[in-house]
Every structure is written in structure tokens, then in C-alpha cells.
C-alpha positions as protocol buffer text, in pm:
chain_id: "A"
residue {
  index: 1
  type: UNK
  ca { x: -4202 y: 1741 z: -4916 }
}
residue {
  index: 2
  type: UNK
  ca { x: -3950 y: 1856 z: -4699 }
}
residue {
  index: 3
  type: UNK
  ca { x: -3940 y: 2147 z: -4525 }
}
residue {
  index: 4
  type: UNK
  ca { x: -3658 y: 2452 z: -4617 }
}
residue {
  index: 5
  type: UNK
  ca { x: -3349 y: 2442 z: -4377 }
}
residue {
  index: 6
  type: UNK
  ca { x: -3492 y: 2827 z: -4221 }
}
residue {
  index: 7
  type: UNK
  ca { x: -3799 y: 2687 z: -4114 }
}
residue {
  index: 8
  type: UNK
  ca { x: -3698 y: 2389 z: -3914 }
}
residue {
  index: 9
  type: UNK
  ca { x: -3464 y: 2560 z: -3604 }
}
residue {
  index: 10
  type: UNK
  ca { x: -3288 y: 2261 z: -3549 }
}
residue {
  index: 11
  type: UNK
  ca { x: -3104 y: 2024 z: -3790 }
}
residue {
  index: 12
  type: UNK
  ca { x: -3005 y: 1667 z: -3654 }
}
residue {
  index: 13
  type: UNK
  ca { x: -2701 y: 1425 z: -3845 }
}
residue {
  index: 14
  type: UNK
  ca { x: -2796 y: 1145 z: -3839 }
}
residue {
  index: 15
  type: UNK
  ca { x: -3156 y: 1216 z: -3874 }
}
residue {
  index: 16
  type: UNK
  ca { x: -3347 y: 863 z: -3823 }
}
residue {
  index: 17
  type: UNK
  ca { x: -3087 y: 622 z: -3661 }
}
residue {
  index: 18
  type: UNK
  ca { x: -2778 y: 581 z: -3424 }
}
residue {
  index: 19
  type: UNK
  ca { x: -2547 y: 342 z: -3566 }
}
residue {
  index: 20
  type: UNK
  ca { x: -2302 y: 163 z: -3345 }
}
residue {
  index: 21
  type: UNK
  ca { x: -2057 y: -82 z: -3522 }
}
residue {
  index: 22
  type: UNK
  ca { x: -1904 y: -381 z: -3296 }
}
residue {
  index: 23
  type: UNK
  ca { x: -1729 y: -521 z: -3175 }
}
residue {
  index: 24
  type: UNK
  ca { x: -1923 y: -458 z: -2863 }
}
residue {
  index: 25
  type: UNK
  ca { x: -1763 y: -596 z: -2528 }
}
residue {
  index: 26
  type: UNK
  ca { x: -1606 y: -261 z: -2474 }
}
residue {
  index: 27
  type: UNK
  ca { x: -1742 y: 92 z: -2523 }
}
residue {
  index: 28
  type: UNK
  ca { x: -1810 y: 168 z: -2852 }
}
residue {
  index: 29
  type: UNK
  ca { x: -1860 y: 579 z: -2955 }
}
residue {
  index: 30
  type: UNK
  ca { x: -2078 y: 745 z: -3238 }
}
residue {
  index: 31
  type: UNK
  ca { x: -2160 y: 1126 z: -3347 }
}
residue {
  index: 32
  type: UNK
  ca { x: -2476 y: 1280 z: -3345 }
}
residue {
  index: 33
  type: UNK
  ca { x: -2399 y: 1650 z: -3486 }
}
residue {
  index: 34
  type: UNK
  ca { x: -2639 y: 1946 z: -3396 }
}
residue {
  index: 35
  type: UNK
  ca { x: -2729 y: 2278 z: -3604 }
}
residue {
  index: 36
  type: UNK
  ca { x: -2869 y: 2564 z: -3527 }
}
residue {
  index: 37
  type: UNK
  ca { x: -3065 y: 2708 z: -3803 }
}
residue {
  index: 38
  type: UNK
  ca { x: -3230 y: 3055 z: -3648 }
}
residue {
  index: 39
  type: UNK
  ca { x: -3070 y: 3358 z: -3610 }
}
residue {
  index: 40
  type: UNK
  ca { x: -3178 y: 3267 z: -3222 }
}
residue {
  index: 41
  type: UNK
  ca { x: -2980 y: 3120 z: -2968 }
}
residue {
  index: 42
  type: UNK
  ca { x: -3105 y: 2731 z: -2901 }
}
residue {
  index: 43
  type: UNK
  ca { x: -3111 y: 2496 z: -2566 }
}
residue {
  index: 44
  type: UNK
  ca { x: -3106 y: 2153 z: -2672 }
}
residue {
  index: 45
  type: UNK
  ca { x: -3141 y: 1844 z: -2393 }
}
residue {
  index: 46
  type: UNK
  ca { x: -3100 y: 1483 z: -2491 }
}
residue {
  index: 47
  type: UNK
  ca { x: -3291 y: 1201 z: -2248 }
}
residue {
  index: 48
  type: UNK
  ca { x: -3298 y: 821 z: -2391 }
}
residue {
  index: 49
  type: UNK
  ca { x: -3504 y: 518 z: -2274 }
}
residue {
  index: 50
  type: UNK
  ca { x: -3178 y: 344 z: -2167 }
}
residue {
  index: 51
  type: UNK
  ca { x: -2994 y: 616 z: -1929 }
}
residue {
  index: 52
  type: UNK
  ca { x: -2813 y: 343 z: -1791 }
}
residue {
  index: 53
  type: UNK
  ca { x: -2651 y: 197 z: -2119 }
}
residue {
  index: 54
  type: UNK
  ca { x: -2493 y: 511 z: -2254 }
}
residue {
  index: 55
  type: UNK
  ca { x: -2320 y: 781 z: -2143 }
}
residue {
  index: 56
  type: UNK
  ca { x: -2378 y: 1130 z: -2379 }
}
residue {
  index: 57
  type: UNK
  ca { x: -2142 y: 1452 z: -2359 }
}
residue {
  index: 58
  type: UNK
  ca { x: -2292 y: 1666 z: -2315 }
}
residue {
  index: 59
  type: UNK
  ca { x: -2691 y: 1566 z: -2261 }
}
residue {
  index: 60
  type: UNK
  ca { x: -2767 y: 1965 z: -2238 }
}
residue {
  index: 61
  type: UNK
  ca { x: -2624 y: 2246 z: -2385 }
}
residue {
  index: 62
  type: UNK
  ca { x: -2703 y: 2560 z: -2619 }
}
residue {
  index: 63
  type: UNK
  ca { x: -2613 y: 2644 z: -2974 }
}
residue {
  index: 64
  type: UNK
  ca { x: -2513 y: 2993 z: -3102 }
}
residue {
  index: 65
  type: UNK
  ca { x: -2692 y: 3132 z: -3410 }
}
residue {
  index: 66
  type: UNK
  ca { x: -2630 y: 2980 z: -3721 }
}
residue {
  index: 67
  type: UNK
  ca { x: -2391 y: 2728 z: -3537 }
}
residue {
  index: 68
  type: UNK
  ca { x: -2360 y: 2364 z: -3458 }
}
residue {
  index: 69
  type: UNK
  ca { x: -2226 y: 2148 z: -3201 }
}
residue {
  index: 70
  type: UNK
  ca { x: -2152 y: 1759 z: -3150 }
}
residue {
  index: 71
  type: UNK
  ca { x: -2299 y: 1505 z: -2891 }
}
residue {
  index: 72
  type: UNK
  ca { x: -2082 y: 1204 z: -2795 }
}
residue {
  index: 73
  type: UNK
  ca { x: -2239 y: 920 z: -2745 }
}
residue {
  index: 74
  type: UNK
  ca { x: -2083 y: 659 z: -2581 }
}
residue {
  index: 75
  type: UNK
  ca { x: -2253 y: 238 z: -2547 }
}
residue {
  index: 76
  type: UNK
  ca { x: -2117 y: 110 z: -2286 }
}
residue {
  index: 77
  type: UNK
  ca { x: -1997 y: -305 z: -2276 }
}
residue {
  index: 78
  type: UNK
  ca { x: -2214 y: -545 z: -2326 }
}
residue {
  index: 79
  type: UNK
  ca { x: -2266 y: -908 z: -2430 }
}
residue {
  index: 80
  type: UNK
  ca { x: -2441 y: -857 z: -2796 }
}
residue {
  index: 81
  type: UNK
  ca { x: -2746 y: -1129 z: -2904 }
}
residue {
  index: 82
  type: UNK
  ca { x: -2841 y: -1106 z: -3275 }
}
residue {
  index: 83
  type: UNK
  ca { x: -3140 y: -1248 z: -3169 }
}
residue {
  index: 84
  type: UNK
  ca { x: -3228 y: -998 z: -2918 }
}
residue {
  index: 85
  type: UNK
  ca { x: -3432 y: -705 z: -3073 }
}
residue {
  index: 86
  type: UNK
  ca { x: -3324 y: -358 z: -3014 }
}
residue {
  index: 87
  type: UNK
  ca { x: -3586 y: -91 z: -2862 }
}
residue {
  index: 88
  type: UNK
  ca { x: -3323 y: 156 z: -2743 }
}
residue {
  index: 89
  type: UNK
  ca { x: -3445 y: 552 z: -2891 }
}
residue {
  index: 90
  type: UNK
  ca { x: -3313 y: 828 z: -2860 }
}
residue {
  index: 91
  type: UNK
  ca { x: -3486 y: 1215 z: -2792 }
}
residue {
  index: 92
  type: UNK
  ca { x: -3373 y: 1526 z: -2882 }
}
residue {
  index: 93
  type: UNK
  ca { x: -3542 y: 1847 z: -2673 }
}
residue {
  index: 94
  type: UNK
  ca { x: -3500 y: 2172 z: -2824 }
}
residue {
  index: 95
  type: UNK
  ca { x: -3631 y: 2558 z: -2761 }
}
residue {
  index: 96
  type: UNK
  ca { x: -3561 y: 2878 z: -2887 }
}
residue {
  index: 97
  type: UNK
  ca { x: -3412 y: 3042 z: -2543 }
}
residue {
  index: 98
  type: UNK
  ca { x: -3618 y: 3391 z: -2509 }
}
residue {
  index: 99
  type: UNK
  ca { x: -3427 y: 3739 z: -2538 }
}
residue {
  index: 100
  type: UNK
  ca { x: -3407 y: 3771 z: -2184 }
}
residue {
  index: 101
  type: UNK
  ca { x: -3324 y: 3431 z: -2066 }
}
residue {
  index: 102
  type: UNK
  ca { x: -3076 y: 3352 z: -1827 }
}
residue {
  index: 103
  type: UNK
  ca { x: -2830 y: 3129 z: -1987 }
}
residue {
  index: 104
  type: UNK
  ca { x: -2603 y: 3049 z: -1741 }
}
residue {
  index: 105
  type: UNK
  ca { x: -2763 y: 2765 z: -1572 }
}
residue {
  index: 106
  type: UNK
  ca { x: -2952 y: 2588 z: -1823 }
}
residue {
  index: 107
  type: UNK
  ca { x: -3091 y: 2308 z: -1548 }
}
residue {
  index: 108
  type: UNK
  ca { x: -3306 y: 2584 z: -1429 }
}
residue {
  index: 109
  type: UNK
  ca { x: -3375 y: 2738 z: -1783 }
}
residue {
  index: 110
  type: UNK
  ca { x: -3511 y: 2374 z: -1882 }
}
residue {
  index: 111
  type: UNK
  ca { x: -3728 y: 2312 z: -1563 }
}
residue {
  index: 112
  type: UNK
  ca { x: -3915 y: 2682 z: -1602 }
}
residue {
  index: 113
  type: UNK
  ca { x: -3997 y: 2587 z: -1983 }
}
residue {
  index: 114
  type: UNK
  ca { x: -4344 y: 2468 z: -2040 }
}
residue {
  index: 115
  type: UNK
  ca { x: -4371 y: 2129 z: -2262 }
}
residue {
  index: 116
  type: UNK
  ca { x: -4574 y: 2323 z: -2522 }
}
residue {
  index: 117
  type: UNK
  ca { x: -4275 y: 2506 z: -2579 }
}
residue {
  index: 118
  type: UNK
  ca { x: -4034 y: 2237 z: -2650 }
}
residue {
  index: 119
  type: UNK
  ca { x: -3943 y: 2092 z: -2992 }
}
residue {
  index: 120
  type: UNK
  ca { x: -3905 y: 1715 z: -3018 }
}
residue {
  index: 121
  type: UNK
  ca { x: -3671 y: 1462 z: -3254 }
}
residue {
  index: 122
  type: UNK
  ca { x: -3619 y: 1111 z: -3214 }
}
residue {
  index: 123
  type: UNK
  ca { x: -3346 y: 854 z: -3343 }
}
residue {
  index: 124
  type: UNK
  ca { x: -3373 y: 483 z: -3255 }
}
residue {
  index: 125
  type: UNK
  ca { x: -3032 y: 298 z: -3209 }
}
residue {
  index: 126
  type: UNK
  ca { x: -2910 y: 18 z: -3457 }
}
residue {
  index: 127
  type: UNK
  ca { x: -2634 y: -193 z: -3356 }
}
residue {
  index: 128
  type: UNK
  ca { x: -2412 y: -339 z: -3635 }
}
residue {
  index: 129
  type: UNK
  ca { x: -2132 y: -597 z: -3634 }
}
residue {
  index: 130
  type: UNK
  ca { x: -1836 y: -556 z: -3876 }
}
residue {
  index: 131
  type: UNK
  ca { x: -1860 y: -805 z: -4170 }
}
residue {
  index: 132
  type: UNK
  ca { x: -1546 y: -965 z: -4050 }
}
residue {
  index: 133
  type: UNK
  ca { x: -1667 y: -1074 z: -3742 }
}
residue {
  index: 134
  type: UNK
  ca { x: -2000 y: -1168 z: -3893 }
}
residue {
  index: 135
  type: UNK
  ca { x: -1868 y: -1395 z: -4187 }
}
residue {
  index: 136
  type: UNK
  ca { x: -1648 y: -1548 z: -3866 }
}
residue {
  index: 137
  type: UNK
  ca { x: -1962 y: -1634 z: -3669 }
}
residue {
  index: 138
  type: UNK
  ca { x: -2132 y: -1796 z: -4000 }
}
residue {
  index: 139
  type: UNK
  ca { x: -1833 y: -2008 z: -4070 }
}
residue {
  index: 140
  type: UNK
  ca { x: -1802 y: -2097 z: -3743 }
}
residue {
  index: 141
  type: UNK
  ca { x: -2177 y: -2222 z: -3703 }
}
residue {
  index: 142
  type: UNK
  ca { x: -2131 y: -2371 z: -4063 }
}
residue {
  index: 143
  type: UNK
  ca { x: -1851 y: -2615 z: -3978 }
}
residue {
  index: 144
  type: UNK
  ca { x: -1999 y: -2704 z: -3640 }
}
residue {
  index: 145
  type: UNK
  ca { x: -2329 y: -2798 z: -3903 }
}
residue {
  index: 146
  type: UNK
  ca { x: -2143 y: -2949 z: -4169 }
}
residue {
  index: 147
  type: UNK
  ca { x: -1915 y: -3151 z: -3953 }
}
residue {
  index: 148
  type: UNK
  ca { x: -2147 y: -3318 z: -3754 }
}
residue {
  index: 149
  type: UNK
  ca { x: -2267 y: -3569 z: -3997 }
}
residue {
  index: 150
  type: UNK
  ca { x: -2307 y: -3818 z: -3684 }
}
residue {
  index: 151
  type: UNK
  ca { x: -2323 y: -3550 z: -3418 }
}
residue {
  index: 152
  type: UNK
  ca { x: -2672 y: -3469 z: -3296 }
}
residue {
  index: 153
  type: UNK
  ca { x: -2795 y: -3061 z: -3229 }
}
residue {
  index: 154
  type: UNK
  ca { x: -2764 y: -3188 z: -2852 }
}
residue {
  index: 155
  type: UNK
  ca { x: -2371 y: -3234 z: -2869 }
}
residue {
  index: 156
  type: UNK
  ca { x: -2360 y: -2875 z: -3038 }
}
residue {
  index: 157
  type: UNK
  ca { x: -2507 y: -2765 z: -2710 }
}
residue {
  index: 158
  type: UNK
  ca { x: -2263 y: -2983 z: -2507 }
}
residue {
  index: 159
  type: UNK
  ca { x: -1948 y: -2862 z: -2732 }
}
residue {
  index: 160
  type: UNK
  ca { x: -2062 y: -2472 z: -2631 }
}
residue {
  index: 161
  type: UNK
  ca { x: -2144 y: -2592 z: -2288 }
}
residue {
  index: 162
  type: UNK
  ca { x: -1730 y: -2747 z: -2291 }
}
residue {
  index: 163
  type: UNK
  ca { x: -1601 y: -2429 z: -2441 }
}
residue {
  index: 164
  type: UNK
  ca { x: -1760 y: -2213 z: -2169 }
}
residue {
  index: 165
  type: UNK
  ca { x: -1701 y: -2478 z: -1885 }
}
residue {
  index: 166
  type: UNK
  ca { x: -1266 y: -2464 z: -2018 }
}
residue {
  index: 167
  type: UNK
  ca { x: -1345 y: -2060 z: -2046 }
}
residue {
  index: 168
  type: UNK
  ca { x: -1420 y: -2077 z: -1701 }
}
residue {
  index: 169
  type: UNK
  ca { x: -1139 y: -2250 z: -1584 }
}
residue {
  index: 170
  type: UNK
  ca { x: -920 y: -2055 z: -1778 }
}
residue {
  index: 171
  type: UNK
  ca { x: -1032 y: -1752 z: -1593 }
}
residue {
  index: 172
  type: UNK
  ca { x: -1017 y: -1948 z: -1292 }
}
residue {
  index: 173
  type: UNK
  ca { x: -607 y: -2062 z: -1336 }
}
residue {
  index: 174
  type: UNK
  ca { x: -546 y: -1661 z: -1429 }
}
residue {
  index: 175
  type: UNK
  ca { x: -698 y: -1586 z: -1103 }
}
residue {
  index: 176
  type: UNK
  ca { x: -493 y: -1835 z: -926 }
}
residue {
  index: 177
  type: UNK
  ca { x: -230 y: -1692 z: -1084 }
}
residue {
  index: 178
  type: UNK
  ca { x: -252 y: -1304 z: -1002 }
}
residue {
  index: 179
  type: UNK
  ca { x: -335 y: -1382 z: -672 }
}
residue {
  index: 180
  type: UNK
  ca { x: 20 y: -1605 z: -647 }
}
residue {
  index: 181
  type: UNK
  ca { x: 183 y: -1322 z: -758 }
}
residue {
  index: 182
  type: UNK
  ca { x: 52 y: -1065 z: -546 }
}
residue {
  index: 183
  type: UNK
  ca { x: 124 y: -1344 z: -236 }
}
residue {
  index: 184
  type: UNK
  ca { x: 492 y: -1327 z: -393 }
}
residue {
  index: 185
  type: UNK
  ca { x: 486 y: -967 z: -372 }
}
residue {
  index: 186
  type: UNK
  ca { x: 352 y: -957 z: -56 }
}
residue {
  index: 187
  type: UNK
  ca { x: 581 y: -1194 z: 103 }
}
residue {
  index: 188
  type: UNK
  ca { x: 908 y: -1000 z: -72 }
}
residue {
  index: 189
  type: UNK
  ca { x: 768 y: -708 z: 127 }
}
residue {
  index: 190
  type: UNK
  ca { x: 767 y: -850 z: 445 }
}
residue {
  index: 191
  type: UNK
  ca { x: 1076 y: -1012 z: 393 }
}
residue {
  index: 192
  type: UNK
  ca { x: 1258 y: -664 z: 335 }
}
residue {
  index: 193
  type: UNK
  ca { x: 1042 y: -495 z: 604 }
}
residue {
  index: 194
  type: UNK
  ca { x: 1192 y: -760 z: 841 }
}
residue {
  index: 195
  type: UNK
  ca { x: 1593 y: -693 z: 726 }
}
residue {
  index: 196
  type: UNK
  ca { x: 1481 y: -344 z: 742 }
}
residue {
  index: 197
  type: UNK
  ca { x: 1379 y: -386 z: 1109 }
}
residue {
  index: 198
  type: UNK
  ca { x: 1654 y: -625 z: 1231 }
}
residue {
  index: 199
  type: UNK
  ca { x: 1948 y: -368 z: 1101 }
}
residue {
  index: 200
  type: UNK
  ca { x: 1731 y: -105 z: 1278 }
}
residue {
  index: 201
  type: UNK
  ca { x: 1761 y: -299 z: 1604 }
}
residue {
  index: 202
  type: UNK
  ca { x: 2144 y: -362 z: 1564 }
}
residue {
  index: 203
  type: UNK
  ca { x: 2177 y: 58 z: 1491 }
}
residue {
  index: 204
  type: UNK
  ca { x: 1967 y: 46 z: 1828 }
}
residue {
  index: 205
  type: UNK
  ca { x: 2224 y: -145 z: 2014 }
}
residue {
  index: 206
  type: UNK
  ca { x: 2500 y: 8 z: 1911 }
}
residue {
  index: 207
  type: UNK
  ca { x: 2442 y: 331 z: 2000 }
}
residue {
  index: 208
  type: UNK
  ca { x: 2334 y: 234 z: 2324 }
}
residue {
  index: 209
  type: UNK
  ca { x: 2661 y: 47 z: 2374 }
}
residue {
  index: 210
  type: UNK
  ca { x: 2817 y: 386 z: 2236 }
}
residue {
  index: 211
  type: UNK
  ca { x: 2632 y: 582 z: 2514 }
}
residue {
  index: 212
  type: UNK
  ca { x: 2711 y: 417 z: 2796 }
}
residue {
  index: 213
  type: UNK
  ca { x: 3101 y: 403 z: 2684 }
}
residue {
  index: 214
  type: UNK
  ca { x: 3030 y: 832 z: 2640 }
}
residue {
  index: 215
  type: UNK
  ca { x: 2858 y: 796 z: 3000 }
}
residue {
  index: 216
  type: UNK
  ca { x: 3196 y: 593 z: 3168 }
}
residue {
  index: 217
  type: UNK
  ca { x: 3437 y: 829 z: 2981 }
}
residue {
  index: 218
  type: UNK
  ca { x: 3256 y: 1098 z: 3141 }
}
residue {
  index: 219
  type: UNK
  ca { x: 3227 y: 964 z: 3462 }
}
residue {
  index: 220
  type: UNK
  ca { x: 3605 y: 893 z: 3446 }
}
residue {
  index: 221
  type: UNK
  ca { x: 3701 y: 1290 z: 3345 }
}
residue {
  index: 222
  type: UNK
  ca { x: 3478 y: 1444 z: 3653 }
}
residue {
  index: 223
  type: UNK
  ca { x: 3674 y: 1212 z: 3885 }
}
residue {
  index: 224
  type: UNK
  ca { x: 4010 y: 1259 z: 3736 }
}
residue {
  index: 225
  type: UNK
  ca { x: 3948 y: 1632 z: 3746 }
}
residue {
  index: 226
  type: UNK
  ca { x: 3815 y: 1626 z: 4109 }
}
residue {
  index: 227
  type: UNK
  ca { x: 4081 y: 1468 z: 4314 }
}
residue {
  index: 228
  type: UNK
  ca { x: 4401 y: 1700 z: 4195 }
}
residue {
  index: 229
  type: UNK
  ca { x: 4185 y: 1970 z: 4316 }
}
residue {
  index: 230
  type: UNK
  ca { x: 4146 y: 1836 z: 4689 }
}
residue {
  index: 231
  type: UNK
  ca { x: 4485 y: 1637 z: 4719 }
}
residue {
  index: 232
  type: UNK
  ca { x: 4738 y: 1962 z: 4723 }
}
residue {
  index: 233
  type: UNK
  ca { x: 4589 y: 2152 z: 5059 }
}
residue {
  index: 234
  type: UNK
  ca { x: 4694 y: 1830 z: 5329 }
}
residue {
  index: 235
  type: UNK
  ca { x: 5070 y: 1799 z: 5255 }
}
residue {
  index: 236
  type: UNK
  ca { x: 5155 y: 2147 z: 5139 }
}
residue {
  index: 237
  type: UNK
  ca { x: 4946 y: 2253 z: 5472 }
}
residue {
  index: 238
  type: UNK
  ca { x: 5137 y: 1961 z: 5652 }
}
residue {
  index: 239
  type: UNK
  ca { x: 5523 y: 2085 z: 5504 }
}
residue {
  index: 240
  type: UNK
  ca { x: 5437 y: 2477 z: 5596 }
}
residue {
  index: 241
  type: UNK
  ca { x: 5319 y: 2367 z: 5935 }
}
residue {
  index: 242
  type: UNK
  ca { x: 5604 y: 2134 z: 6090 }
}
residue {
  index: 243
  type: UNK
  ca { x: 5918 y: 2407 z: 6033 }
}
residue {
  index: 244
  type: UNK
  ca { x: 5705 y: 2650 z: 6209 }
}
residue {
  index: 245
  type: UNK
  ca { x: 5656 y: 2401 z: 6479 }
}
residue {
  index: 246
  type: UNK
  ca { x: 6049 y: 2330 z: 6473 }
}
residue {
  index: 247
  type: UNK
  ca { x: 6137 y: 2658 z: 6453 }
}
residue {
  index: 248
  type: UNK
  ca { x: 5924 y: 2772 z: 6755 }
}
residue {
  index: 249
  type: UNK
  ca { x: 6072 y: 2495 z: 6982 }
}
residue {
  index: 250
  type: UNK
  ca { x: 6397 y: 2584 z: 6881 }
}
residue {
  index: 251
  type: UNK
  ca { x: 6374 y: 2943 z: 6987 }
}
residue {
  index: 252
  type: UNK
  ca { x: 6194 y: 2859 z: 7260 }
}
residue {
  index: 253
  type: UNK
  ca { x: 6501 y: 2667 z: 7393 }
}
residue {
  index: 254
  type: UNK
  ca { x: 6726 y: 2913 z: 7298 }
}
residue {
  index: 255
  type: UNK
  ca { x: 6553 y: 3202 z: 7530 }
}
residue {
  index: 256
  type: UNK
  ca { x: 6548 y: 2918 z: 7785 }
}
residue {
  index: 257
  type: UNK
  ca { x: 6909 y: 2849 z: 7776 }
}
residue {
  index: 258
  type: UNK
  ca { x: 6973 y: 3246 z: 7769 }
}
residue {
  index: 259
  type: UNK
  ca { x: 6774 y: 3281 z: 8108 }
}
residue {
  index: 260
  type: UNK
  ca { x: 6961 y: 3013 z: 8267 }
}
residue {
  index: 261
  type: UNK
  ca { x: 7300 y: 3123 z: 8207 }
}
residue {
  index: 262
  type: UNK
  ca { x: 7193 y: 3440 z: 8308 }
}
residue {
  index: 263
  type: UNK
  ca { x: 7041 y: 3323 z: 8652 }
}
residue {
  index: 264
  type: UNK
  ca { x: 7367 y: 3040 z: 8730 }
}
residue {
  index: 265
  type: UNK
  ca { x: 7617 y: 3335 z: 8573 }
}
């Protein structure tokens, strides 16, 4: 007989198992949904025996009264065997957190708890394939049965063995390929990067070609505006100075013919 919702403190959908439907070469996601039945705040912590293989959000948390919360769980890729058996389980921790607990870090909460105190659940994962993809595999091994009338088990194994050997080089050729186009990509980068550089250099040049024509012109103006400057003093020096010169001698004679009239008169 089960027991009444009030007396179990936690409430866990799905109760038994996690199902997780393929396809499973990428991550596939299920629900696990958590209620609070107590009129108590509850800490809840989720470990599995396959940390590795899934990824939960969140793995610890805490539930209001009379409230419930959901855990993502996430399977990460993997390549899925029928014939391989299934062991991964789940475990849910739970606790009723004490009036005077500190729930802000709920880490520390957890590690001060004492196992006697913790409530256990656990769930046990079941991995499904959608009928689709099922029927698929079943016709496929059917024909390769049926149709090999005079084909032994061994060339089944040698067909699978072809199929992964062409899968190969499949992968192989879109390798080959990428890394051509990134060489592409690469080499139209360079080849811009080069243009880029070369009309850089012939900027270069021309400027300095412009500078030393601004360095000439300069050169040019200082001289041009140097030598008016120093020409004008010699021949306007030169003009003032031979009248005087003139002059003088021609006074000078004149006195000197006035005193020799006066001495033969």
C-alpha cells in the first residue's frame, strides 16, 4: 500500500525510470519533476553513477513549501549498442532544511548534514529508440539475410567492414576538402595583404618625392629672399659716394684757382 502524499516529503515524476528516446549521436534531454510535499522548505542533490555521461541542471537546489521544481537532464552523444546492457541509475538526496539553516550556500548546508539525515530515491535510466529507426535497422538486417542466399555470414562482415572502410574515406575527401578551402582562403588573404602593402609603398614614395620638392621650394624662397636684402647697400653706397668725391675736387680747385689769381693779381 502506498503511502499518503503528506507523509512522503518528496514526490519524484518519473518515479522508477529515466527514459531517453533516440536517436542518440547527439544530446538527447528528459524531465525529472520534483515536489515538495511539507509545509517545510526542502534541499534536494542529485549524484549518478555516470557523472561523466550527463549533464543535470541543476544537481542541487531547494524547494519552497508545497512547491515543485524541474531537473534537466541532459545524455550526452554517444554511439548506442542494443546489445550493450544499461547500468546507468540515478539518486535523488533530499532533507528537510532546519528552521535556522542557512540557505544561501547550499554546498556547505549539504556537507554539515549527517547521512542519517538524508532521504534517498533512485531511478535507473532506459534508453529507447524511436520505432522508425528500429523497424529501419530490422529491415535493413532482414534484406542483408534474405538476400544472401549464396552469401556466407563472413561477407556480411566484409559488406559492414566496406561500408565503414568508404565511410572513412568519405570523411577523409571532406577533410581534404575543408582544408583546400581554408588554403584558398588563406592564400586570398595574403594575396590582398600583399596589394595592400605594395600601394602602401607607392603612398611611401610619393610623399617622399613630395617632400623633397617642399624641401627645394623652400630652399629656393630663403635664397630668393636673402640676396635683395644684401644687393641694395654696394651701388646705392657706391652712387652717394662718387658726387661727393667730384664735388670735393671740384671745390677744391676752385679755392685753388681763387688763391692764385689772387697771389699773380
Amino acid at each position: 500500500m502506498s503511502k499518503p502524499l503528506f507523509d512522503v516529503p518528496l514526490t519524484i515524476e518519473p518515479e522508477h525510470e529515466l527514459r531517453f528516446v533516440g536517436p542518440f549521436n547527439r544530446a538527447v534531454v528528459t524531465i525529472m519533476t520534483l515536489r515538495n510535499n511539507s509545509a517545510m522548505t526542502l534541499v534536494f542533490k542529485i549524484k549518478t553513477t555516470a557523472p561523466k555521461r550527463y549533464c543535470v541542471r541543476p544537481n542541487i537546489g531547494k524547494i519552497g513549501p508545497f512547491r515543485s521544481t524541474q531537473v534537466e537532464i541532459c545524455l550526452q552523444p554517444f554511439m548506442y549498442d542494443q546489445q550493450e546492457k544499461n547500468k546507468h541509475k540515478f539518486m535523488v538526496q533530499s532533507v528537510l532544511a532546519p528552521n535556522d539553516a542557512d540557505l544561501t550556500d547550499l554546498n556547505k548546508l549539504w556537507k554539515e548534514l549527517e547521512p542519517e539525515q538524508l532521504m534517498d530515491a533512485k531511478l535507473k535510466c532506459v534508453f529507447e529508440m524511436p520505432s522508425s529507426e528500429a523497424n529501419a535497422e530490422n529491415n535493413s538486417s532482414a534484406n542483408v539475410a534474405s538476400g544472401g542466399s549464396g552469401i556466407s555470414a563472413g561477407a556480411g562482415v566484409n559488406t559492414s567492414s566496406n561500408s565503414g572502410d568508404a565511410n572513412k574515406v568519405g570523411d577523409g575527401i571532406s577533410k581534404l576538402a575543408s582544408n583546400e578551402d581554408k588554403a584558398s582562403i588563406m592564400s586570398d588573404a595574403i594575396e590582398s595583404m600583399s596589394g595592400e602593402i605594395k600601394t602602401l609603398r607607392e603612398c611611401n614614395s610619393e610623399l617622399r618625392t613630395e617632400n623633397l620638392k617642399l624641401k627645394d621650394q623652400v630652399t629656393r624662397f630663403r635664397s630668393s629672399t636673402v640676396k635683395p636684402v644684401n644687393e641694395p647697400y654696394a651701388p646705392v653706397l657706391a652712387e652717394k659716394q662718387i658726387p661727393i668725391f667730384y664735388i670735393a675736387i671740384a671745390i677744391a680747385a676752385a679755392l685753388l684757382g681763387l688763391l692764385l689769381g689772387k697771389y699773380f693779381l
